[in-house]
C-alpha positions as a Markdown table, in Angstrom:
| # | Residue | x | y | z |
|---|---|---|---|---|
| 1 | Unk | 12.8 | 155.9 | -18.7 |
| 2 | Unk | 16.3 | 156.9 | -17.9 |
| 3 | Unk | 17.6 | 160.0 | -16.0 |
| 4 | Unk | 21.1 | 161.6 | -14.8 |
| 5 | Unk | 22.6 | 160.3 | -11.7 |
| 6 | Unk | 21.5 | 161.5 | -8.3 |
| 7 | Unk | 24.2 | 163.0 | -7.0 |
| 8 | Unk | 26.1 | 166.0 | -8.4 |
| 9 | Unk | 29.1 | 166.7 | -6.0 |
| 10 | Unk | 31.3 | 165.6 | -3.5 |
| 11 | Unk | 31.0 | 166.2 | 0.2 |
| 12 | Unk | 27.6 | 164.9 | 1.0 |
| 13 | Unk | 25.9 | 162.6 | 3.8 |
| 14 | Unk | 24.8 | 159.4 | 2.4 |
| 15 | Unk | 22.7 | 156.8 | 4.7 |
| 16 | Unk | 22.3 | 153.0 | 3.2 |
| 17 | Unk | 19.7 | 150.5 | 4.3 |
| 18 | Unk | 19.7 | 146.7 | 3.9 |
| 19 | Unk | 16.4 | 144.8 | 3.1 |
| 20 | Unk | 14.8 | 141.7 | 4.9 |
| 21 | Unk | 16.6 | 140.6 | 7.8 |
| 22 | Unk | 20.1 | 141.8 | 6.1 |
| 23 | Unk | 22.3 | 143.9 | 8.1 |
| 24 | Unk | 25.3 | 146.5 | 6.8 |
| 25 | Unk | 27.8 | 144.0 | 6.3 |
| 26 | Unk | 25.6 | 142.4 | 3.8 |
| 27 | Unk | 26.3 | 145.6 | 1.4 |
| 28 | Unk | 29.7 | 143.6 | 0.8 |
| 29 | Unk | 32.5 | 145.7 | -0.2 |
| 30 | Unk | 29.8 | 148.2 | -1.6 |
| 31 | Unk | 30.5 | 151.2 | 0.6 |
| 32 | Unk | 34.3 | 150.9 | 0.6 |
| 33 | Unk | 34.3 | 151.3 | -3.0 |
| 34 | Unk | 31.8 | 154.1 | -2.6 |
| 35 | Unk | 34.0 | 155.5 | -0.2 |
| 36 | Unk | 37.0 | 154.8 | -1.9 |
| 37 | Unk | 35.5 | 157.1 | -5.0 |
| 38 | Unk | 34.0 | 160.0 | -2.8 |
| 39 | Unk | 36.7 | 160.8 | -0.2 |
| 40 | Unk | 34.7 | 163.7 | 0.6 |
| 41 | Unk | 31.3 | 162.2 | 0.9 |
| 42 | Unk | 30.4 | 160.9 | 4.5 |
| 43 | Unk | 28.7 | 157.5 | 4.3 |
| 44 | Unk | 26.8 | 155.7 | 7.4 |
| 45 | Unk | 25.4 | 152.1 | 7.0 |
| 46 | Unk | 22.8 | 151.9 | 9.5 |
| 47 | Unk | 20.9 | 148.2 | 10.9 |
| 48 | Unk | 16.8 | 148.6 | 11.2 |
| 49 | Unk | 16.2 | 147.3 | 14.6 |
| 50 | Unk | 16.2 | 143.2 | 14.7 |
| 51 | Unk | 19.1 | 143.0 | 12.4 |
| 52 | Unk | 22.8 | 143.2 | 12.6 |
| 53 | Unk | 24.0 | 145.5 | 15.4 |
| 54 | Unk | 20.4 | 145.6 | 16.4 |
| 55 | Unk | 19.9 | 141.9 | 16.1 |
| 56 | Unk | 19.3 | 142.3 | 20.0 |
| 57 | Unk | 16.4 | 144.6 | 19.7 |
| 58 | Unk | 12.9 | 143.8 | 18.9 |
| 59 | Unk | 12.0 | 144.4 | 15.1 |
| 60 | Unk | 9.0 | 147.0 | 14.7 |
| 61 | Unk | 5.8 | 146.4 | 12.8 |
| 62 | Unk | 5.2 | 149.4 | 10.8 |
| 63 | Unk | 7.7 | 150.9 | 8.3 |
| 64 | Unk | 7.2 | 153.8 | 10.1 |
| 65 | Unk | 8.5 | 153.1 | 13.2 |
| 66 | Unk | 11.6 | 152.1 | 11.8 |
| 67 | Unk | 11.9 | 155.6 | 10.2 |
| 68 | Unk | 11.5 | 157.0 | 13.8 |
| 69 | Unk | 14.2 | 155.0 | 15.2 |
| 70 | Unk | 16.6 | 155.3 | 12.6 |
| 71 | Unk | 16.2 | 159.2 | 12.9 |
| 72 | Unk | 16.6 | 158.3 | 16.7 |
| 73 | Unk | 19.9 | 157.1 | 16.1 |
| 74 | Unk | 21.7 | 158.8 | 13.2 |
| 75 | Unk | 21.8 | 163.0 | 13.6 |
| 76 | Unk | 23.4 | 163.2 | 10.0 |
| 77 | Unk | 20.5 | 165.4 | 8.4 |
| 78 | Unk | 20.5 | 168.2 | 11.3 |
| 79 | Unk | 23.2 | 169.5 | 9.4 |
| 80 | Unk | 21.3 | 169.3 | 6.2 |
| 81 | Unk | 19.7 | 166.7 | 4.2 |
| 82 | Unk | 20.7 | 163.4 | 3.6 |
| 83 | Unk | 21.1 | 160.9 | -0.1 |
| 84 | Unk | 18.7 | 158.3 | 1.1 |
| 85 | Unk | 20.2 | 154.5 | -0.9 |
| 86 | Unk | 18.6 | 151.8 | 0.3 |
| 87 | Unk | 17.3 | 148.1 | -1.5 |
| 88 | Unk | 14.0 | 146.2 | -0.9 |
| 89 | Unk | 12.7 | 146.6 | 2.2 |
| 90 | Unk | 15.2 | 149.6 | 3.1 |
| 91 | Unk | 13.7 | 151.1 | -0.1 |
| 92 | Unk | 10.2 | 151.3 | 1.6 |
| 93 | Unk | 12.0 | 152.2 | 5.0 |
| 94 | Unk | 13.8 | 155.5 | 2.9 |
| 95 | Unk | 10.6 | 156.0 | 1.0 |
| 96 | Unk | 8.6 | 156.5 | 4.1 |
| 97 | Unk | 11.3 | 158.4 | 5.9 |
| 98 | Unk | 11.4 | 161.2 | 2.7 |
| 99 | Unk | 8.0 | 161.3 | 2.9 |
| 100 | Unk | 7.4 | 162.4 | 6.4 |
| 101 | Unk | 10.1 | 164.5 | 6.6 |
| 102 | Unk | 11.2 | 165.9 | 3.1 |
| 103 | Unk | 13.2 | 168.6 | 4.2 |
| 104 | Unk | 15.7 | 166.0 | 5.7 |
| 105 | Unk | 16.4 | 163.9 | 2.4 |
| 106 | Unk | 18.4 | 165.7 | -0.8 |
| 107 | Unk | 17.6 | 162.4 | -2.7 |
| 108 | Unk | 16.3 | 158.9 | -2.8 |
| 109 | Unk | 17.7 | 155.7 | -4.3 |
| 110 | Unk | 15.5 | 152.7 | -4.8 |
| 111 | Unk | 16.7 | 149.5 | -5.2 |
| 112 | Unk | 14.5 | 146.4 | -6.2 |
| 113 | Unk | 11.7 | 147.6 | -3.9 |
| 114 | Unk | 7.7 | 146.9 | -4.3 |
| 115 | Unk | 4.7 | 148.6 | -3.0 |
| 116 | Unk | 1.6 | 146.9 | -1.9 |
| 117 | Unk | -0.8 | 149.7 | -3.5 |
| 118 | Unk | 1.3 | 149.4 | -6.7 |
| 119 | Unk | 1.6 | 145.5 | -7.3 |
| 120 | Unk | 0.5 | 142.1 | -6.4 |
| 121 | Unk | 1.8 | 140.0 | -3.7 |
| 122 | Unk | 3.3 | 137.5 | -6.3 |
| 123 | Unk | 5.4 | 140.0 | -7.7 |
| 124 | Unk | 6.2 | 141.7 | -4.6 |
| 125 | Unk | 7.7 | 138.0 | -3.3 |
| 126 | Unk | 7.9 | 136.0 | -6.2 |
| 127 | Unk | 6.6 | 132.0 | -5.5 |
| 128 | Unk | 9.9 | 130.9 | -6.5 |
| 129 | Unk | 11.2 | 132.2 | -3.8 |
| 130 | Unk | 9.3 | 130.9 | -0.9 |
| 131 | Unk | 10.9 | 127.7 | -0.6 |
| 132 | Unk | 13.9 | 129.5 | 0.3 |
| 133 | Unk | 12.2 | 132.1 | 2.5 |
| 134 | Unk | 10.3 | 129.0 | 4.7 |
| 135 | Unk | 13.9 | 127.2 | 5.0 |
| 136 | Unk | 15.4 | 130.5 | 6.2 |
| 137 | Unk | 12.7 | 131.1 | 9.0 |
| 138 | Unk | 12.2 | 127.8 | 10.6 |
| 139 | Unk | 16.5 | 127.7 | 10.4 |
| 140 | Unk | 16.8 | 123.9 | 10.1 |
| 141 | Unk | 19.9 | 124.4 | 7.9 |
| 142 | Unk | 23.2 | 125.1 | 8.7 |
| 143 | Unk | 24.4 | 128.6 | 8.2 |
| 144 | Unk | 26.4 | 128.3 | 5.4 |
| 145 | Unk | 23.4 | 126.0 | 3.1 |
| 146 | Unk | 21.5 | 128.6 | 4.3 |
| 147 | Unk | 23.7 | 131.5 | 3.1 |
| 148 | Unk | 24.3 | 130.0 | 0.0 |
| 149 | Unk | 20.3 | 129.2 | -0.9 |
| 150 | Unk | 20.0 | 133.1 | 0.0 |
| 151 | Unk | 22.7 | 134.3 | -2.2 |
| 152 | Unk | 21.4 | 131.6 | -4.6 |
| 153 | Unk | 18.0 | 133.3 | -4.7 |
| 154 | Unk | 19.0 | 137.2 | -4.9 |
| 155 | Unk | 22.6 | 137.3 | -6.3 |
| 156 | Unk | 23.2 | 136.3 | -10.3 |
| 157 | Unk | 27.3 | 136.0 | -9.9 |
| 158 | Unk | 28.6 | 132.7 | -10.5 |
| 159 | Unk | 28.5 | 129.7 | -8.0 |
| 160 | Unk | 32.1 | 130.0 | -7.6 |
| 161 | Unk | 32.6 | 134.3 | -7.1 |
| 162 | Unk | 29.6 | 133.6 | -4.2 |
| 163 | Unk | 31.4 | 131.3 | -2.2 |
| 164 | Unk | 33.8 | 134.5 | -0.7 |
| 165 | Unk | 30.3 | 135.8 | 0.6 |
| 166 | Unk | 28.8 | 132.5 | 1.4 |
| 167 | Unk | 31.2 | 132.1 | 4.3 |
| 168 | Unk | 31.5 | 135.7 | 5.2 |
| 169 | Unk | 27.5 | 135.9 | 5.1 |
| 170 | Unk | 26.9 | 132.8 | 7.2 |
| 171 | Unk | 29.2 | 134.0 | 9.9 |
| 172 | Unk | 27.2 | 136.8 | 10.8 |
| 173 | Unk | 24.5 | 136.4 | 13.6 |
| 174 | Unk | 20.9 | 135.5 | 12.0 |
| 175 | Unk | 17.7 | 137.4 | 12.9 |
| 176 | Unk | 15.6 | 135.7 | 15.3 |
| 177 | Unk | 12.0 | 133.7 | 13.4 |
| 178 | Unk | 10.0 | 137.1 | 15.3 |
| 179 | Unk | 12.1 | 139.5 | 13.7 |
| 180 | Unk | 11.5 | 137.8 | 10.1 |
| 181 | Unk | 7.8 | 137.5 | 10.6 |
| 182 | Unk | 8.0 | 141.4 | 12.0 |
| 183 | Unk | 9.4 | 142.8 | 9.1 |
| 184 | Unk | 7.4 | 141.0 | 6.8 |
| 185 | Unk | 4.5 | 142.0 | 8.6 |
| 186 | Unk | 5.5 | 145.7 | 8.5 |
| 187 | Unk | 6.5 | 145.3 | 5.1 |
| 188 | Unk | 3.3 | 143.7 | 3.8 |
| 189 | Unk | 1.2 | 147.3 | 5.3 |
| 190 | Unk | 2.8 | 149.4 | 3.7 |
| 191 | Unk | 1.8 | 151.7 | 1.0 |
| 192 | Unk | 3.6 | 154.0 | -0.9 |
| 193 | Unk | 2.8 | 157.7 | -1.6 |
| 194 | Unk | 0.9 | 158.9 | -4.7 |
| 195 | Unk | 3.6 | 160.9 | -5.9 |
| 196 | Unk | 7.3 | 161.0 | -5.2 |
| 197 | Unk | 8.5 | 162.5 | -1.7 |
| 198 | Unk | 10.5 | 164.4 | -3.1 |
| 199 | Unk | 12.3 | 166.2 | -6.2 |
| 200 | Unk | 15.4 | 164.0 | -6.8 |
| 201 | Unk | 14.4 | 160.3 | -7.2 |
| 202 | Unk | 16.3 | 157.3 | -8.9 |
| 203 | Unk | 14.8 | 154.0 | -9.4 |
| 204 | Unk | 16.9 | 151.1 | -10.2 |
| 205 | Unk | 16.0 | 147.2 | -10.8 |
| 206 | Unk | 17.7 | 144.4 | -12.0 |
| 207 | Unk | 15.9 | 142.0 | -14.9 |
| 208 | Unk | 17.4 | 139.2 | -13.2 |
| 209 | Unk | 15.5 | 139.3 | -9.8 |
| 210 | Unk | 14.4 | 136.3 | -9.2 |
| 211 | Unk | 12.9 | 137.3 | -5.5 |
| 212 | Unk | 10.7 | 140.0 | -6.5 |
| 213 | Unk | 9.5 | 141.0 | -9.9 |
| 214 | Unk | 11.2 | 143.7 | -11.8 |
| 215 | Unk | 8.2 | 145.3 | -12.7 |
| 216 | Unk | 7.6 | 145.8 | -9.3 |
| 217 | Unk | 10.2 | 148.5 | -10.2 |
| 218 | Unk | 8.7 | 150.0 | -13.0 |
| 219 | Unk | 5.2 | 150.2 | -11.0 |
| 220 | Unk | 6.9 | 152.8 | -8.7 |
| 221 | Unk | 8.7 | 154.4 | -11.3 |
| 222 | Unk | 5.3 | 155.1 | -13.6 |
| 223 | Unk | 3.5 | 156.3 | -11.0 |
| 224 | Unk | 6.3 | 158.6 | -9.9 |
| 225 | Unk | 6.7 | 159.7 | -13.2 |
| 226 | Unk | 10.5 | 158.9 | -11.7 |
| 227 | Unk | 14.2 | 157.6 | -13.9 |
| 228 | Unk | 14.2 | 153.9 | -14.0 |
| 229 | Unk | 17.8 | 152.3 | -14.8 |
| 230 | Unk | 17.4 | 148.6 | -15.8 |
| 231 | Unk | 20.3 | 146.3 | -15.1 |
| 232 | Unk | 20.2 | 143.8 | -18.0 |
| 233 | Unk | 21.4 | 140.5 | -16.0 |
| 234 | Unk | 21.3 | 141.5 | -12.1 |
| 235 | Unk | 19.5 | 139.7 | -9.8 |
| 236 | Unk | 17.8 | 141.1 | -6.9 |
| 237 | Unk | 21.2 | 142.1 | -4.5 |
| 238 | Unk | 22.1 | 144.7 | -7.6 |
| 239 | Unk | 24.8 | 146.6 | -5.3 |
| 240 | Unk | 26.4 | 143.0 | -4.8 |
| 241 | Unk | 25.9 | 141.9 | -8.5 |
| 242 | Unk | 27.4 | 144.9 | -10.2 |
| 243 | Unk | 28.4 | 147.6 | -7.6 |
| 244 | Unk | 30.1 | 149.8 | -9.9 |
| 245 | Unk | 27.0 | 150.3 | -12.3 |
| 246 | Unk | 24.8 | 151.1 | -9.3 |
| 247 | Unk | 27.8 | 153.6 | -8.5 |
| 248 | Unk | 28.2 | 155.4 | -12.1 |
| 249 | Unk | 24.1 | 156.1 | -11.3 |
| 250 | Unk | 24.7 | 157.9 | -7.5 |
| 251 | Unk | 26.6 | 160.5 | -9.6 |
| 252 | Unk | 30.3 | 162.0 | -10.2 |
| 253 | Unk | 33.3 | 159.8 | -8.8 |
């Protein structure tokens, strides 16, 4: 199933969300070049609480309650809705947000997201993975082995192209064990609507993901009746792994 891309002009407000434990300056040099090719388009990054600029602040355990705060603290939709982008976990954070309050979101982009009522826990956090996940949270590593079994686990660049985020990555303050388990929690309660929240809906996934299933993807998109664009080789950090295919698909540069 493929569709046209979300956007079709210049001059809107975009909002991007991060995933588990990952904060804006894990979108890399994403948003510059969004920026860079929408000089008209406003674009916030914003950190759910526990993470990044909010690394100080106790994480929450519904998805809900992130969608509360984040409205809290970012006014962009009072004048007018909002392009909702946002991968994994941010994906079920945006979903929820367009779902309680439509009116606020012009569109939603999806990125490598699951949903509990849509497919199993294996595929939601594939086993592979968990190795990686357990080193992360009891933090016996060093930042940068850390970093790089992350990056390892979501990105499909070469070993030598991930290095430049490896160190950039492992310099940034890590969320505390609570805050891990917290968003997991939250994330692991969540169910997704019946139907999509609302009109405009993209649905990407990469074939690569090696942290959660790809059809986890195509669950949402089926039962949406939403466009699914399928990276061929991506892994599950599909902004990091190709940002300028995930770009053609927001719309018009």
């Amino acid at each position: 199933m493929t569709g046209d891309p979300v956007s079709e002009t210049d001059g809107e407000r975009w909002i991007f969300l991060r995933g588990l434990t990952r904060e804006s300056r894990h979108w890399g040099d994403f948003v510059e070049r969004f920026r860079a090719g929408r000089p008209r388009a406003v674009a916030e990054c914003l950190d759910a609480a526990g993470n990044g600029t909010e690394r100080h602040r106790k994480s929450f355990g519904t998805i809900h309650e992130y969608v509360l705060d984040l409205r809290r603290r970012c006014q962009a939709f009072a004048d007018g809705p909002v392009h909702l982008c946002a991968i994994s976990l941010g994906g079920m954070i945006a979903t929820a947000w367009a779902s309680a309050f439509p009116g606020e979101v012009a569109s939603l982009t999806i990125i490598n997201t699951s949903a509990a009522n849509y497919s199993p826990l294996h595929h939601r956090l594939q086993p592979r993975s968990y190795p990686v996940l357990v080193r992360g949270l009891v933090r016996r590593e060093a930042a940068v082995e850390r970093e790089r079994a992350v990056l390892g686990l979501v990105s499909n660049r070469d070993s030598a192209s991930l290095e430049r985020w490896v160190a950039e990555f492992a310099a940034l303050p890590t969320p505390t064990p609570a805050s891990f388990a917290r968003q997991v929690w939250a994330a692991s309660r969540y169910r997704f609507p019946a139907r999509a929240p609302v009109k405009r809906v993209l649905v990407l996934r990469g074939l690569g993901d090696r942290l959660v299933n790809p059809r986890c993807s195509e669950a949402i998109a089926r039962a949406w009746d939403a466009p699914l664009e399928s990276h061929p080789t991506a892994g599950h950090d599909l902004p990091l792994d190709d940002p300028e295919w995930v770009l053609a698909r927001l719309g018009p540069r």
